[in-house]
Every structure is written in structure tokens, then in C-alpha cells.
Backbone as CSV, one residue per row, in Angstrom:
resi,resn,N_x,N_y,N_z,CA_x,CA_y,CA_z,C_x,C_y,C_z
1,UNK,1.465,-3.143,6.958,0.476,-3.804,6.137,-0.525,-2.767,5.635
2,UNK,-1.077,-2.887,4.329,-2.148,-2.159,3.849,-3.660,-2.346,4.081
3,UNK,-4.438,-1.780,4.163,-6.012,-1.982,4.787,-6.536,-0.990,3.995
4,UNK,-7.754,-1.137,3.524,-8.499,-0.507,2.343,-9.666,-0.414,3.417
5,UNK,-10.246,0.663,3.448,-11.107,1.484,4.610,-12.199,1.899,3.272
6,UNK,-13.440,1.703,3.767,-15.136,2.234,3.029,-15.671,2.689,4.480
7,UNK,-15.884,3.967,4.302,-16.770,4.793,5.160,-18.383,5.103,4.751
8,UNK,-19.480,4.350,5.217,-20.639,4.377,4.797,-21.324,5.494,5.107
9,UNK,-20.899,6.570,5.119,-21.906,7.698,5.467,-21.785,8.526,4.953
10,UNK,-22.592,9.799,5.013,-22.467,11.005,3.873,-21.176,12.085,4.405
11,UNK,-20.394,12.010,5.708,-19.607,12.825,6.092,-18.127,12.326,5.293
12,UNK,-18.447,11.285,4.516,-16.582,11.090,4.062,-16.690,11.921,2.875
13,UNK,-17.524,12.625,2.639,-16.858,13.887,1.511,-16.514,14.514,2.345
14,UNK,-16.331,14.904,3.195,-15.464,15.767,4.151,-13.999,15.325,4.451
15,UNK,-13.781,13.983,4.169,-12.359,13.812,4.580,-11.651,13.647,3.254
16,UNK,-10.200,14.030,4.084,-9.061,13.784,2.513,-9.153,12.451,1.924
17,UNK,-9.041,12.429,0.924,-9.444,10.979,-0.406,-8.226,9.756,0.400
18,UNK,-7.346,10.097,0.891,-6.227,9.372,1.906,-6.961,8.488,3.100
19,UNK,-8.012,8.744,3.714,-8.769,8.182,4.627,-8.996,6.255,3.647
20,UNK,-8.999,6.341,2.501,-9.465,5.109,1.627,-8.632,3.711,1.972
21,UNK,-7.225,4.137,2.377,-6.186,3.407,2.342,-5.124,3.668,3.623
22,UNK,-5.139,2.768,4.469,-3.904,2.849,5.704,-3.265,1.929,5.435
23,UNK,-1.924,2.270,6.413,-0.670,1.902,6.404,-0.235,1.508,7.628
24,UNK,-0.758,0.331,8.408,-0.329,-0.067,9.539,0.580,-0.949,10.263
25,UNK,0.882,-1.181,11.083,2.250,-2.239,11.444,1.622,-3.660,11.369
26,UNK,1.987,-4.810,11.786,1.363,-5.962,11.358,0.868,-6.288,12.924
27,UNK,-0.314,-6.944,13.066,-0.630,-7.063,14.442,-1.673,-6.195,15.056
28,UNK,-1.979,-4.798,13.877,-2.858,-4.087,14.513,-3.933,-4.203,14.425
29,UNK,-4.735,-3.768,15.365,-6.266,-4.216,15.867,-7.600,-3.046,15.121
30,UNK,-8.871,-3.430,14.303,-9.865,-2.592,14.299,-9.407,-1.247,15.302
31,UNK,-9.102,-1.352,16.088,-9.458,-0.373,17.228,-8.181,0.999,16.792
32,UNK,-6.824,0.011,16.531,-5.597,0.788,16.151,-6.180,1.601,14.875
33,UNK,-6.572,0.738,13.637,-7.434,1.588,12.461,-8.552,2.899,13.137
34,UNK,-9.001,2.647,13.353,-10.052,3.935,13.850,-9.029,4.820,14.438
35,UNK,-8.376,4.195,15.494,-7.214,5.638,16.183,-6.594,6.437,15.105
36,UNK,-6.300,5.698,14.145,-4.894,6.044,13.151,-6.028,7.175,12.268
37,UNK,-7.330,6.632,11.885,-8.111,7.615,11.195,-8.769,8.683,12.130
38,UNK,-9.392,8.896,13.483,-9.531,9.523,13.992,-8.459,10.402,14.170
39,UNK,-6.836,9.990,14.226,-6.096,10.628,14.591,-5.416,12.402,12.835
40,UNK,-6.037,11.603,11.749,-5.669,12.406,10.446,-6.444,12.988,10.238
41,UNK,-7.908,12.792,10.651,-9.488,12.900,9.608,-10.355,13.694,11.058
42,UNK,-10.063,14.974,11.429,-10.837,15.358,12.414,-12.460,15.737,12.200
43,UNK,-12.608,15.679,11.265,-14.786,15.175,10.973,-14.782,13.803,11.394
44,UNK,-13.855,12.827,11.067,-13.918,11.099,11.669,-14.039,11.354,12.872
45,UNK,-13.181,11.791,12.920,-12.781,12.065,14.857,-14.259,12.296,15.527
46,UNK,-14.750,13.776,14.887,-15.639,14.233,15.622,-16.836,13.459,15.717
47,UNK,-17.201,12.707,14.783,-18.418,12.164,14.371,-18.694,10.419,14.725
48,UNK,-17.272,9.871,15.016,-17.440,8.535,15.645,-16.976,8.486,17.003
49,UNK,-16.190,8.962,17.397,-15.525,9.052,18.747,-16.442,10.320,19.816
50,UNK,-15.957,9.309,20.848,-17.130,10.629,22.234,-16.155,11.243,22.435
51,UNK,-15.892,11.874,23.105,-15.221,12.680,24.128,-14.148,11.810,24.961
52,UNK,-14.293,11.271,25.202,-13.296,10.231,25.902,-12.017,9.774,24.721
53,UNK,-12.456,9.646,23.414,-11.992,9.262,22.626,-12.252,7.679,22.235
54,UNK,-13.503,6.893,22.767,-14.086,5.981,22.833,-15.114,5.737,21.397
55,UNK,-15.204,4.603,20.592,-16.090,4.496,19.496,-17.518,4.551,20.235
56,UNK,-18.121,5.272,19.703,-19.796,5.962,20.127,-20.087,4.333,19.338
57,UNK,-21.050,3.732,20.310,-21.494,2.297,20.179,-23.134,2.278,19.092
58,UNK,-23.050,3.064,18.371,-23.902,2.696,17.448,-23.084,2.679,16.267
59,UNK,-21.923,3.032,15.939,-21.213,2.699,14.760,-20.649,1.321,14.991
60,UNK,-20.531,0.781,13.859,-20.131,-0.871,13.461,-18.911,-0.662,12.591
61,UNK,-18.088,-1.963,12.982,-17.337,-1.771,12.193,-17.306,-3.701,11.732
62,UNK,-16.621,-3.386,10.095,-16.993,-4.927,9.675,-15.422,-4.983,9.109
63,UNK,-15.093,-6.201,9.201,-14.103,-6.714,8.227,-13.859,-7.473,7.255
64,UNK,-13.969,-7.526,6.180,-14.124,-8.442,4.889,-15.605,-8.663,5.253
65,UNK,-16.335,-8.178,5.476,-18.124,-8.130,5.607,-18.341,-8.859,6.352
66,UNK,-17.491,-9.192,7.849,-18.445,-9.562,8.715,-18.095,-8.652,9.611
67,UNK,-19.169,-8.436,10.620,-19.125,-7.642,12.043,-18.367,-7.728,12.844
68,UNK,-17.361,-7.114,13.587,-16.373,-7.441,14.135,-17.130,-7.848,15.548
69,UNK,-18.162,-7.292,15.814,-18.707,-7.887,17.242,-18.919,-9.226,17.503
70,UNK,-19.089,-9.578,16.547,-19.184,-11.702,16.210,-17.655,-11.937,16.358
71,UNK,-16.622,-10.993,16.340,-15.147,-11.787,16.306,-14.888,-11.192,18.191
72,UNK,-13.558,-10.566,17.869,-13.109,-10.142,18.956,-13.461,-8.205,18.819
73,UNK,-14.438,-7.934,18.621,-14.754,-6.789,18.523,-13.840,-5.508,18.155
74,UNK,-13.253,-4.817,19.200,-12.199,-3.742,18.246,-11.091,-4.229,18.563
75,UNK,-10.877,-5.628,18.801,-9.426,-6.277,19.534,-9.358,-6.987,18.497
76,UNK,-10.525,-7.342,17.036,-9.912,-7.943,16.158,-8.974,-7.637,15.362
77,UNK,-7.707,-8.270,15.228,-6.196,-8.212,14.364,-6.681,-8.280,12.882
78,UNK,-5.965,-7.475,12.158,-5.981,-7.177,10.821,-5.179,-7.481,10.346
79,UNK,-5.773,-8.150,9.416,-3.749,-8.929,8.214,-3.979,-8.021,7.275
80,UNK,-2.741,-8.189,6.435,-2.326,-7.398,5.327,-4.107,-7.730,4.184
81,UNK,-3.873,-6.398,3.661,-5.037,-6.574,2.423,-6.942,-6.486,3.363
82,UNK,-6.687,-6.607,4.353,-8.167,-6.652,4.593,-9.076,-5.520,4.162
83,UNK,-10.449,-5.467,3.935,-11.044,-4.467,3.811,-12.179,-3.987,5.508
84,UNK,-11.643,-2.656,5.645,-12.515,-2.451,6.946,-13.408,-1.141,6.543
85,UNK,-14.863,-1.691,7.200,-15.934,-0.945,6.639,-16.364,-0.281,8.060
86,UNK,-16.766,1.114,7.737,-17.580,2.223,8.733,-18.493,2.106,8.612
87,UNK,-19.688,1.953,9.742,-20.764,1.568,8.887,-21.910,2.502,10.341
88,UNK,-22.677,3.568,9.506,-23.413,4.018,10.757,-24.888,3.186,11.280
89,UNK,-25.517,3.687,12.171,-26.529,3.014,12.480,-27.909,2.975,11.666
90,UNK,-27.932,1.895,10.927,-29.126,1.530,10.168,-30.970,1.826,11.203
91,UNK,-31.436,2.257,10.566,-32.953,2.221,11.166,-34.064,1.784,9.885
92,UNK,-35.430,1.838,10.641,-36.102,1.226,9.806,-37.488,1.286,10.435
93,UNK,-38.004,0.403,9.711,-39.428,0.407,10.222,-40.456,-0.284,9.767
């Protein structure tokens, strides 16, 4: 299935223009997407994932614009066509 990926931060000029669009089996989870891009895109890698290889818990991830933490978090399943968004930690004041 196809998944159309938006990375909200200033480090995706660093990755290949290929990061925009994955190619995954049917059934796979938020969590499988991040592996599959952590696994091509080593600035992704470095910059969302700890050391463990664990998503550093101030990045969000949304699907068709909602938060996956309101669903099943990185265990939410992705159908064909979805859009999944990177999204770093907003501040304010």
C-alpha cells in the first residue's frame, strides 16, 4: 500500500525527496512507517529515534490530521492512501 509522509521540520531538506512517499505491506502500523523511514533517511533516524531505536516522545505523529495518540498510538494500522504527518514539538507562550 502507498502512504504519503509530510515531515514538519526544517531537517527534511536533508533527506532524499523519496522520504515523501512509502511503499508498505497492508496491515502496517505508524510505528512500521517510522522504522521503514528511519531505516533509508539516517538524519530521520538521528533526529527522531533515541538510541534504543525508540520514537523520542516529543515527536507526534498524525494520520489524515488526527493524532495517533487519541487512536492506538504507533500500533495504529495504515490503509492504502493515508497521509502520515511528522510533526516536532510545538512551544509557545
Amino acid at each position: 500500500m502507498r502512504i504519503a509522509v509530510d515531515i514538519a521540520f526544517s531537517f527534511k531538506h536533508a533527506l532524499d525527496p523519496s522520504y515523501r512517499e512509502l511503499h508498505l505491506p497492508p496491515g502496517a502500523t505508524v510505528r512500521d512507517a517510522i522504522d521503514a523511514l528511519a531505516s533509508c533517511h539516517e538524519a530521520f533516524r538521528e533526529r527522531v529515534m533515541d538510541r534504543d531505536g525508540n520514537v523520542q516522545r516529543h515527536f507526534h505523529a498524525w494520520v489524515n490530521g488526527r493524532n495517533v495518540r487519541f487512536a492506538d498510538d504507533l500500533a495504529t494500522v495504515l490503509d492504502d492512501g493515508d497521509r502520515l504527518s511528522i510533526v516536532p514539538p510545538a512551544g509557545g507562550g
